[in-house]
LUMLUM-148340 format. One record per residue (C-alpha): residue in one letter; z negated, x negated, y negated. Coordinates in steps of 0.25 Angstrom, whole numbers, plus 5000, padded with zeros to 4 digits. Layout:
LUMLUM-148340
aZXY...
end
This chain:
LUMLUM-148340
x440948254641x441848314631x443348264631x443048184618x442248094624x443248054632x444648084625x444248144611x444448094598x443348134592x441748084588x440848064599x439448134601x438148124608x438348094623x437648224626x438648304621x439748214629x439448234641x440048264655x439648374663x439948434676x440548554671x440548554657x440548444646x440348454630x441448444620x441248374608x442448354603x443648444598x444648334599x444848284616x445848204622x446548284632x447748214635x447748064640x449147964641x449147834646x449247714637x449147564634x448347524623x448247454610x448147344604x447847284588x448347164581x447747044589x446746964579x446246834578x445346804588x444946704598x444946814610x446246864606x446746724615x446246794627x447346904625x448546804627x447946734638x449246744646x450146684636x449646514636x450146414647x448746324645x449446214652x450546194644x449646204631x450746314625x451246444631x452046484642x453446554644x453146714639x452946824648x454146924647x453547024638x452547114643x452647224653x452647374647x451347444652x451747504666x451847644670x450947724680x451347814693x450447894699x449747854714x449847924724x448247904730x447747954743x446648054743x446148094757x445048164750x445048254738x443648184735x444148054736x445048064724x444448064709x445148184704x445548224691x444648144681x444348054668x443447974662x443147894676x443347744676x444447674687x443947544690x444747444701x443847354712x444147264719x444547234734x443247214743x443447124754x444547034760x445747104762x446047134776x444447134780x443747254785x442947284771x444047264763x444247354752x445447354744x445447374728x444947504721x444847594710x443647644709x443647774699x442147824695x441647954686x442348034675x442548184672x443148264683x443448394675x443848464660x443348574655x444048624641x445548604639x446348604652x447648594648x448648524658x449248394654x450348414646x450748344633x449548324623x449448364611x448948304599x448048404597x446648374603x446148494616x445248584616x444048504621x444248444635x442948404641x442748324653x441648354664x441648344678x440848194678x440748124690x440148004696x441147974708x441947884713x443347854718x443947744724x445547694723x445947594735x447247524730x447647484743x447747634750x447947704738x446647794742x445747854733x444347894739x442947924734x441847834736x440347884737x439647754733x438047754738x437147734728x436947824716x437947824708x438347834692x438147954685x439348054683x440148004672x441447974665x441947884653x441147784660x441547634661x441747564675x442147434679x442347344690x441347214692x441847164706x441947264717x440947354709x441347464699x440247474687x440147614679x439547614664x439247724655x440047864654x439548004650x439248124660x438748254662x437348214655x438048134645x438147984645x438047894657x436747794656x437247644655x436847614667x437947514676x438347584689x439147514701x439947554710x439847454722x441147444730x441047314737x440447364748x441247474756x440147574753x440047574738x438847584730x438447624718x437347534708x436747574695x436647414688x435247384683x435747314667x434547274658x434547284643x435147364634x436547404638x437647494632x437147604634x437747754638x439247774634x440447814638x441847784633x441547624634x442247534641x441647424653x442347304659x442147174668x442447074657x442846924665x442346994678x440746974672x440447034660x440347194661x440847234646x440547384641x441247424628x441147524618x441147684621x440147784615x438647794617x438647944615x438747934599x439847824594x440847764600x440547614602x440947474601x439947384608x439947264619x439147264632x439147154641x438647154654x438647014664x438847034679x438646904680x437146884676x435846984681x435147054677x436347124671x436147154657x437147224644x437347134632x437847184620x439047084616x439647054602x441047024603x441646944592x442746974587x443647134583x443147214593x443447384595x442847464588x441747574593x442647644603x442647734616x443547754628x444147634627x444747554639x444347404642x444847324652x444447174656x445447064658x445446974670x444946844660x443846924654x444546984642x444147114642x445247214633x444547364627x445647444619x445547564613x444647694612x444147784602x443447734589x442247824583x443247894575x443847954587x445147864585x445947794599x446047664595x447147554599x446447424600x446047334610x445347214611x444847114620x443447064623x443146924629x441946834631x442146684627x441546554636x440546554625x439946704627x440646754617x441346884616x442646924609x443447044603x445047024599x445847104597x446947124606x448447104603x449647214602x449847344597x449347454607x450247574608x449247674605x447747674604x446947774615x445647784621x445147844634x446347754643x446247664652x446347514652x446547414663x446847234662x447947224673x448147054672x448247044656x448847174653x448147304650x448347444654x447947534647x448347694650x448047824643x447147854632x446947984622x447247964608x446348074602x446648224600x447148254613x448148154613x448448044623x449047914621x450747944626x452147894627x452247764633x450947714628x449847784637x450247654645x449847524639x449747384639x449047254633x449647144636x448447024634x449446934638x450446964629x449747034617x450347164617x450347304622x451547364630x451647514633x452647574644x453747544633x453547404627x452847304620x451947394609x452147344594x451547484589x450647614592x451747674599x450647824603x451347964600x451448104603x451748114619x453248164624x453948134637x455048074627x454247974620x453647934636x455047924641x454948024651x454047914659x453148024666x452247904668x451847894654x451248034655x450447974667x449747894659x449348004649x447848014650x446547964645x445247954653x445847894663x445447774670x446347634675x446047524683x446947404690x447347344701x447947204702x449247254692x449047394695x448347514684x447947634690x447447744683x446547874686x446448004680x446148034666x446548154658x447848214652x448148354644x446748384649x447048364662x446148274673x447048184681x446848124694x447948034696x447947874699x449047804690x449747654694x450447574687x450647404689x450647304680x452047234681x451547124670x450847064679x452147014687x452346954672x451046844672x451346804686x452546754694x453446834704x452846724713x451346744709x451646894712x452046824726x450746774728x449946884724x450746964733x450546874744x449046864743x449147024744x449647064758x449847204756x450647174742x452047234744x453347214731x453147334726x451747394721x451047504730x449747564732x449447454743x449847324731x448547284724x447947144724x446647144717x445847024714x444347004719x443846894713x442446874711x441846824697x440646734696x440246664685x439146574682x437746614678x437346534667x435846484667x434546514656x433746424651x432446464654x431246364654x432046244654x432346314668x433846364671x434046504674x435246574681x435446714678x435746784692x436846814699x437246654698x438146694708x439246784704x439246914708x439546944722x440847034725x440647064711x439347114712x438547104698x437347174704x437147064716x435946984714x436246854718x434946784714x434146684723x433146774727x434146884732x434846784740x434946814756x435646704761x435146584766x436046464764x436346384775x436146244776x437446154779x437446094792x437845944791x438745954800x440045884799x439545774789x439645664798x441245704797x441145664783x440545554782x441745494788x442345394777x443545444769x444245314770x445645354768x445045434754x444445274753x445745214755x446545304746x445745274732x445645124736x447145074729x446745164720x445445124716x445844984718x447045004707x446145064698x445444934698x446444854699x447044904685x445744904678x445544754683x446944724676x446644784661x447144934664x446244984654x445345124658x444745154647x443445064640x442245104643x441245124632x439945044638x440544974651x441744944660x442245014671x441444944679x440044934672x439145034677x438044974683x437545004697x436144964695x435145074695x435045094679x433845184674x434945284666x434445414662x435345544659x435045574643x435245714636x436345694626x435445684614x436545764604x435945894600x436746014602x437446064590x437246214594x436046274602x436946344613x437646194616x437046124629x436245994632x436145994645x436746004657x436146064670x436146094684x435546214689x434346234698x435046324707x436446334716x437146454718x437746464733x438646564741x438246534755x439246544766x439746674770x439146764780x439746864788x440846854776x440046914765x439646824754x439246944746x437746914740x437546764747x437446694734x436046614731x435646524721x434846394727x433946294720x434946164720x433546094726x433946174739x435046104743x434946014753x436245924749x436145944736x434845894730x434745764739x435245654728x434745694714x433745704707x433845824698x433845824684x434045934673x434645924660x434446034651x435446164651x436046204637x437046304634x438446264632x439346314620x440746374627x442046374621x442946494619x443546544629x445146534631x445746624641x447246574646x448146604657x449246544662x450546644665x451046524675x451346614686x451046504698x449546484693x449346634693x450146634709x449046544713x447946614707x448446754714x448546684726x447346574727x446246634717x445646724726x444146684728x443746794737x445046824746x445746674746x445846644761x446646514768x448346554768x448546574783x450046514778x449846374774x451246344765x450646344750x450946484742x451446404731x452746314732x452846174724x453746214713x452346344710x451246214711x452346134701x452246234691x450746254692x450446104693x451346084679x450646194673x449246144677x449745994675x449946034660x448546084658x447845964665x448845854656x448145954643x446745924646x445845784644x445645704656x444045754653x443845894652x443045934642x442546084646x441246194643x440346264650x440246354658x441046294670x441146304683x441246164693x441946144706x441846034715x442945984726x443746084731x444746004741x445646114744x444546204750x445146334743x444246414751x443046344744x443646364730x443746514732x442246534737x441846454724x442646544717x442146684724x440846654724x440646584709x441946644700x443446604700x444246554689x445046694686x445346784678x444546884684x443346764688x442546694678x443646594673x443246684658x441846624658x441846504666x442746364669x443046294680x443146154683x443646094696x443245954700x444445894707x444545874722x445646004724x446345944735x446245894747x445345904761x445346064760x446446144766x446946214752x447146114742x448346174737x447646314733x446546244729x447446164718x448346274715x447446364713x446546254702x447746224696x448146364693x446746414688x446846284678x448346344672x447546484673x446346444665x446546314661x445446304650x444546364659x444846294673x444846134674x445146034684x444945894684x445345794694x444645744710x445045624718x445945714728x446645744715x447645614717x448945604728x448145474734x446945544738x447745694742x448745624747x447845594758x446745714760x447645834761x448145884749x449645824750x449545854766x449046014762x450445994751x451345954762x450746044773x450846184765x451946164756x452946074765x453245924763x454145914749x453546034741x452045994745x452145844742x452745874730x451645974726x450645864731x451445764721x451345864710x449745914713x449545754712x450245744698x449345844694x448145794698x448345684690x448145764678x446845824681x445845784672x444545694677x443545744671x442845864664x441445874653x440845994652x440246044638x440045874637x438845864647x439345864661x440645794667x441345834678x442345734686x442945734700x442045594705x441145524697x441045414687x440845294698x440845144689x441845154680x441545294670x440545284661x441145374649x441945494649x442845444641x443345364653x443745474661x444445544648x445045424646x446045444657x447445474656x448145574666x449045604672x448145494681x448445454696x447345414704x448145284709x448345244694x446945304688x445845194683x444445174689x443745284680x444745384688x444345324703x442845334699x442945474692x443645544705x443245454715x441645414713x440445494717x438945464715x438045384724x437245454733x436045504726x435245474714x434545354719x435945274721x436445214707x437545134702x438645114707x439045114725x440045104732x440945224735x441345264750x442545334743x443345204744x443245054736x442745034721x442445174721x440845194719x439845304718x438945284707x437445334705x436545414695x436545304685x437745304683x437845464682x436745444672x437545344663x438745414663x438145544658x437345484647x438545404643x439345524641x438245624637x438445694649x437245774657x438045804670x439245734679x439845844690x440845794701x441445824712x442045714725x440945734734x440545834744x439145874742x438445964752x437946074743x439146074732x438546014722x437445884721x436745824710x436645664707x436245594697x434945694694x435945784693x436745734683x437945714692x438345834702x439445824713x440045964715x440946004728x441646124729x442346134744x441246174755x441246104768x442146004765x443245954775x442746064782x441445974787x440545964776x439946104777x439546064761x439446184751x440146194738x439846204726x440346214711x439546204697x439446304687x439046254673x438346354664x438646394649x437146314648x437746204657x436846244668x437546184681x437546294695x437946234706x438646364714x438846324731x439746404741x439346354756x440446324767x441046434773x440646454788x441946424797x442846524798x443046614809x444446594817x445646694814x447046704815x447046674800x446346544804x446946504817x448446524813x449346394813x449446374798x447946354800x447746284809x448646164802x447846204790x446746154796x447246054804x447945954793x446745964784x445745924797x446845814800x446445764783x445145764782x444845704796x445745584794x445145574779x443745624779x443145674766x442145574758x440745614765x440045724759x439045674748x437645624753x438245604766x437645444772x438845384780x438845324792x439045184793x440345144799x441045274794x442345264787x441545334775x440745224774x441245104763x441145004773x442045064781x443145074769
end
């Protein structure tokens, strides 16, 4: 391949003529870039456009409604030093090269196991040896050289451990991709894909390969994609756009630069392109670009070289709305020089960009080979300053400031990558010269979006972390993305593309369907049941005064709110012939839903064997479970697809939300704290409780949310439980599905389990985070009376000391009594903590409700929406009797039926009870109770479960399974412990949990309402 098709300024021709050999290459053009720099790139005038939000998504405090105190200004691009690597063998270093890709992967394993694998980099292909014009690297000239051409193509592969500073080769099995350079790779998970490029034969088929790394031995796979694709090209660019959508852009089929958008999505088999049409300015037809994907899905491209063979300075973002639509905008700032053939790389919201040619043998120089995009701020920073205007000229050691670093950074061809706040960069080409040499450099901006004190934590969640920054410093994030699968109709029939699971360990190629399923679920043992059926008599006792006020006040003419058809009282308990009608409103658009429903099939992790959840993820017909099916008879409203609103990315600066984060949102890698004091301190909870408090006090009592949505029952301070659910089926972040899919939580945060402090930390600092996209509304624990007495203030006191933790208990419970009550989604399904029990007949009396609200002074609509549950099956109506405690009732079918056809409503989700499978219909399925902590109180040996409702309103119920019990260890046995374990023992054997749902009581037992 001829140095034009790499660094030239000049036309391109027929592949044929361009490619790589061996030994020899064909020139095609008489104008080469032979020298590289290292830069930082572009930007245009930002224009209108609703994308160009997602560029300033730093800025917003969403809780206070305006904006937060600003960040001092922002950081210069930093400056790179060479590493000093270890090479045992001359083979295991890559050698002098260019056009090759460098792309980081993550850890494998826990750290500290056997099998663990620390982070890497993993560099693939590109052109060994020159042939032509060999001139050493010295100053360029603004004349072009004398036809540099590239050849020596290869297919190997090397490996970068950060942790031992080690390079090596690695000999994956398998056969592996062609010999190739200006290739694309990017990372999916621990694997590395590989697209495109040109080679000895000319340009590389389209063909997807993989390199497999989670395994020690790694393999390579050639992915089988249907359909038409994008074809052979070089000179493109690839990313992992929102950790699911594989995104190939631009480049040159072999006669004309291009400008198109392919999209492929892990997340749904069989993998297939699609050709995508972005609204809005995009670039131009371009190659040698550099594209690099943002943690929230926005996806940044800036640069190349047009079809008149002229660098170009702009850069634009790319990023899919909730409604499945794509966007260009234009960036903001002014780029202190166009370029092509750099390097590009997302550290947090900052992009570094190095190098790039600028056409006729000359590179990008001074101190703007290093640049900077600021998304956050909107502005590109070189090594000097903030950049108000192209600042590109001739090199000279004057104008660099004698910074020998600058002349580091003067390439092109080369290839970046980053981990945690580190850019490293391989290789590349200068003066005609191949280099082999591994550039650093760290992102002191990130320091700026957190505190000193989220540092702190991060640090501390890193043992081998030291104060200053060595080879041995690198945290990298693991977490695993899962996103819902949304259903088809298809002969008035459901159908849910495969995998419905998320991928494992990253893994797009893992076929998760039914019938490759190995496991066999094991059925629960009842064991322990009999312990919960004792009564929860002091939880009876607690909401007596209350309920009984509550009474007391509506008696005495405190007015609740006027119902439209009946009192408060009215709801009959006979056995009324009520049927569930369809709203009869027509849809004013085709792609708006009618109907709501549940799908025929469960997706369930089963409980870990041997440690290695890798694979065990099955779908089941809901018909199979044995709990589950028992009291319902099942109905099925029709699907319909629901319309989205755009999307709004914000984050918060607040540095305590983004401490807890570092330190709680690990799904795979959280594990118990041996020490049990609380990391936070009370003035740290104050700030994030006033923060999230401000959000909550902005929002109706009734949320009103969209489609698609994820569901989660009671947690009860079971962390452990909350981080499965997360693993297995997508957490809230950045680098999760938070861009495609909201969470709603269902109350219960606190109390019984052992970690209610992380568990409520860690919600209220995903709602300041994302609070348009997570939402919370309020359970029964959520009240001083009821924690006061079940762990919560006891958990306070015992982790944070008597004074700091009852005044953090004091100001959890202020909170809580702004949370809102209730949510409707897309205006067909209602979601609330209990149930509707006598009093709520109309939605209207649940929005009715002003907070802040106190469960002593709350009304009867408030005791039967957080306290009531239904009756026991379908064939019990009206209104009974509740074992929960006096006046409170569970209420049958009929009254499911009556609500929802007062309120044009098709669906009622709650939470309150444990259920044995997660999840159980009532009401013929109109009414569903969801449970998320698995063996609750530690003797339930129940599974949880959360809902994930589809663009189309198809529900999936998605089921983790108890974990066995742990094996013993010095980690399990200390001291700290054994207290642990021993106070929340103490609560929940002097106050037993209501029985699990379904359960008969014994007569005599404290459960019973006799007793009470």
């Amino acid at each position: 391949m001829d140095a034009d098709s790499t660094m030239a300024s000049e036309v391109d021709y027929d592949p044929s003529a361009r490619s790589i050999s061996g030994n020899q290459a064909e020139s095609n053009n008489n104008r080469t870039e032979s020298e590289p720099s290292t830069p930082q790139q572009k930007q245009q005038q930002q224009q209108p456009s609703n994308l160009s939000n997602n560029f300033n998504n730093c800025s917003s405090n969403p809780g206070a409604g305006g904006f937060a105190a600003a960040l001092p200004g922002p950081r210069c691009a930093p400056t790179y030093s060479v590493v000093n690597v270890i090479i045992e063998k001359k083979e295991d270093g890559p050698g002098p090269r260019c056009g090759h890709t460098l792309t980081a992967v993550p850890a494998v394993g826990e750290e500290g196991s056997p099998g663990y694998i620390g982070p890497r980099l993993i560099l693939f292909g590109g052109a060994t040896a020159l042939e032509g014009n060999s001139a050493g690297s010295g100053t360029p000239t603004s004349a072009g050289s004398a036809g540099i051409r590239l050849a020596g193509a290869t297919a190997d592969a090397h490996s970068y451990d950060v942790l031992t500073n080690k390079w090596s080769r690695i000999t994956p099995i398998g056969e592996p991709p062609t010999p190739r350079a200006a290739h694309v790779a990017t990372a999916v998970g621990t694997m590395v894909v590989i697209q495109g490029g040109i080679g000895p034969s000319g340009l590389s088929a389209e063909d997807l390969h993989v390199l497999d790394l989670t395994q020690q031995r790694p393999r390579w796979h050639r992915v089988v994609v249907s359909g038409v694709g994008p074809g052979p090209r070089y000179g493109h660019v690839m990313a992992l756009v929102g950790q699911r959508y594989l995104m190939a852009i631009g480049g040159n089929d072999g006669k004309r630069p291009l400008a198109d958008v392919w999209a492929l999505d892990t997340a749904a088999k069989p993998y297939e392109w699609r050709k995508i049409e972005p609204e809005g300015e995009g670039p131009p037809p371009c190659m040698y670009a550099n594209a690099s994907a943002r943690s929230d899905g926005l996806l940044l491209l800036c640069g190349g070289r047009d079809a008149s063979s002229m660098p170009l300075a702009g850069a634009y973002g790319l990023a899919k709305h909730r409604d499945g639509r794509w966007e260009w905008a234009i960036a903001p700032g002014v780029s202190p020089s166009p370029r092509y053939q750099h390097a590009a790389v997302f550290v947090n919201a900052r992009l570094h960009v190095s190098g790039g040619a600028l056409g006729g043998g000359r590179m990008v120089e001074d101190c703007s080979s290093v640049a900077v995009l600021d998304t956050a701020a909107g502005v590109w920073c070189d090594t000097k300053s903030v950049v108000t205007s192209p600042r590109t000229g001739r090199y000279s050691a004057d104008a660099a400031g004698g910074d020998a670093a600058v002349e580091l950074t003067r390439r092109c061809r080369h290839a970046a990558a980053a981990v945690g706040d580190l850019i490293f960069v391989y290789g590349g080409l200068r003066g005609g010269v191949l280099l082999d040499d591994l550039l650093v450099a760290e992102d002191l901006a990130a320091a700026e979006t957190t505190s000193a004190a989220s540092h702190a934590a991060a640090a501390a969640s890193m043992p081998n972390v030291h104060q200053g920054r060595d080879q041995h410093r690198y945290g990298f994030s693991d977490d695993k993305n899962g996103v819902s699968v949304e259903g088809a109709m298809c002969n008035g029939a459901v159908v849910v593309g495969n995998p419905v699971a998320p991928p494992i360990n990253g893994d797009v190629y893992t076929d998760t369907s039914t019938e490759n399923a190995i496991l066999h679920v094991s059925r629960r043992s009842s064991e322990g049941v009999e312990y919960l059926v004792e009564a929860a008599a002091a939880e009876a006792e607690a909401i007596c005064a209350t309920l009984a006020a509550a009474k007391a006040r509506q008696t005495n003419g405190e007015a609740e709110l006027s119902d439209k058809d009946c009192s408060a009282e009215a709801t009959p308990g006979a056995k009324s012939a009520s049927t569930f009608s369809k709203p009869d409103s027509t849809p004013s658009d085709n792609s708006v839903p009618t109907g709501v429903r549940l799908h025929h099939r469960a997706v369930l992790v089963t409980a870990e064997t041997g440690g290695a959840l890798g694979g065990m993820v099955r779908q089941l017909s809901i018909d199979q479970f044995e709990h589950e099916g028992r009291r319902v008879s099942y109905g099925t409203p029709e699907s319909a697809v629901a319309a989205r609103k755009l999307f709004d990315r914000q984050m918060s600066i607040t540095s305590v939300p983004k401490k807890v984060l570092a330190h709680l949102l690990k799904p795979r890698g959280w594990k118990p704290p041996v020490q049990r004091q609380f990391f936070l301190d009370c003035n740290e909870i104050s700030d994030l409780c006033d923060n999230a408090e401000r959000i909550f006090a902005s929002e109706p009592t009734v949320l009103q949310l969209k489609a698609p949505i994820k569901l989660f029952g009671d947690l009860h301070g079971q962390f452990g439980d909350l981080m499965r659910l997360f693993d297995e089926y997508g957490s809230p972040s950045t680098a999760g599905d938070i861009a495609y899919i909201d969470y709603l939580f269902l109350g219960d945060y606190v109390d019984r389990g052992q970690h209610s402090l992380e568990t409520i930390t860690l919600l209220l600092a995903l709602k300041v985070e994302h609070p348009h996209q997570v939402h919370l509304i309020r359970g029964n624990h959520e009240a001083a009376e009821i924690n006061a007495l079940f762990g919560f203030r006891i958990e306070c006191i015992e982790r944070m000391g008597e004074r700091d933790g009852i005044w953090v208990w004091h100001r959890m419970n202020r909170l809580f009594n702004w949370l809102p009550l209730a949510a409707l989604i897309e205006k067909k399904i209602i979601c609330m903590h209990g149930g509707i029990g006598r009093s709520i007949n109309h939605v209207e009396q649940i929005e009715s409700i002003q907070r802040p609200i106190s469960m002593e002074a709350g009304s009867v609509v408030l005791m039967d929406l957080l306290w009531s549950d239904p009756t026991e099956n379908d064939s019990v109506e009206g209104l009974r009797p509740n074992a929960r405690g006096p006046g409170l009732v569970t209420f049958g079918p009929d009254r499911v039926m009556e609500f929802c056809n007062n309120n044009d409503l098709q669906l009622i989700v709650r939470a309150h009870e444990c259920v044995m499978d997660g999840f159980e219909r009532f009401a013929q399925g109109h009414l569903i109770t969801l449970f998320s902590a698995t063996n609750y109180c530690g003797t339930a040996n129940n599974a949880g479960a959360i809902l994930v409702l589809g663009r189309d309103l198809v529900v999936v119920p998605k089921l983790i399974h108890p974990l066995p019990p742990a094996m013993s260890s010095p980690e399990m046995t200390s001291p700290e412990r054994h207290i642990e374990d021993t106070w929340m023992q103490e609560v929940n054997a002097n106050r037993p949990p209501t029985p699990t749902r379904g359960r008969t009581q014994v007569a005599g037992d404290r459960g019973s309402l006799a007793w009470v």
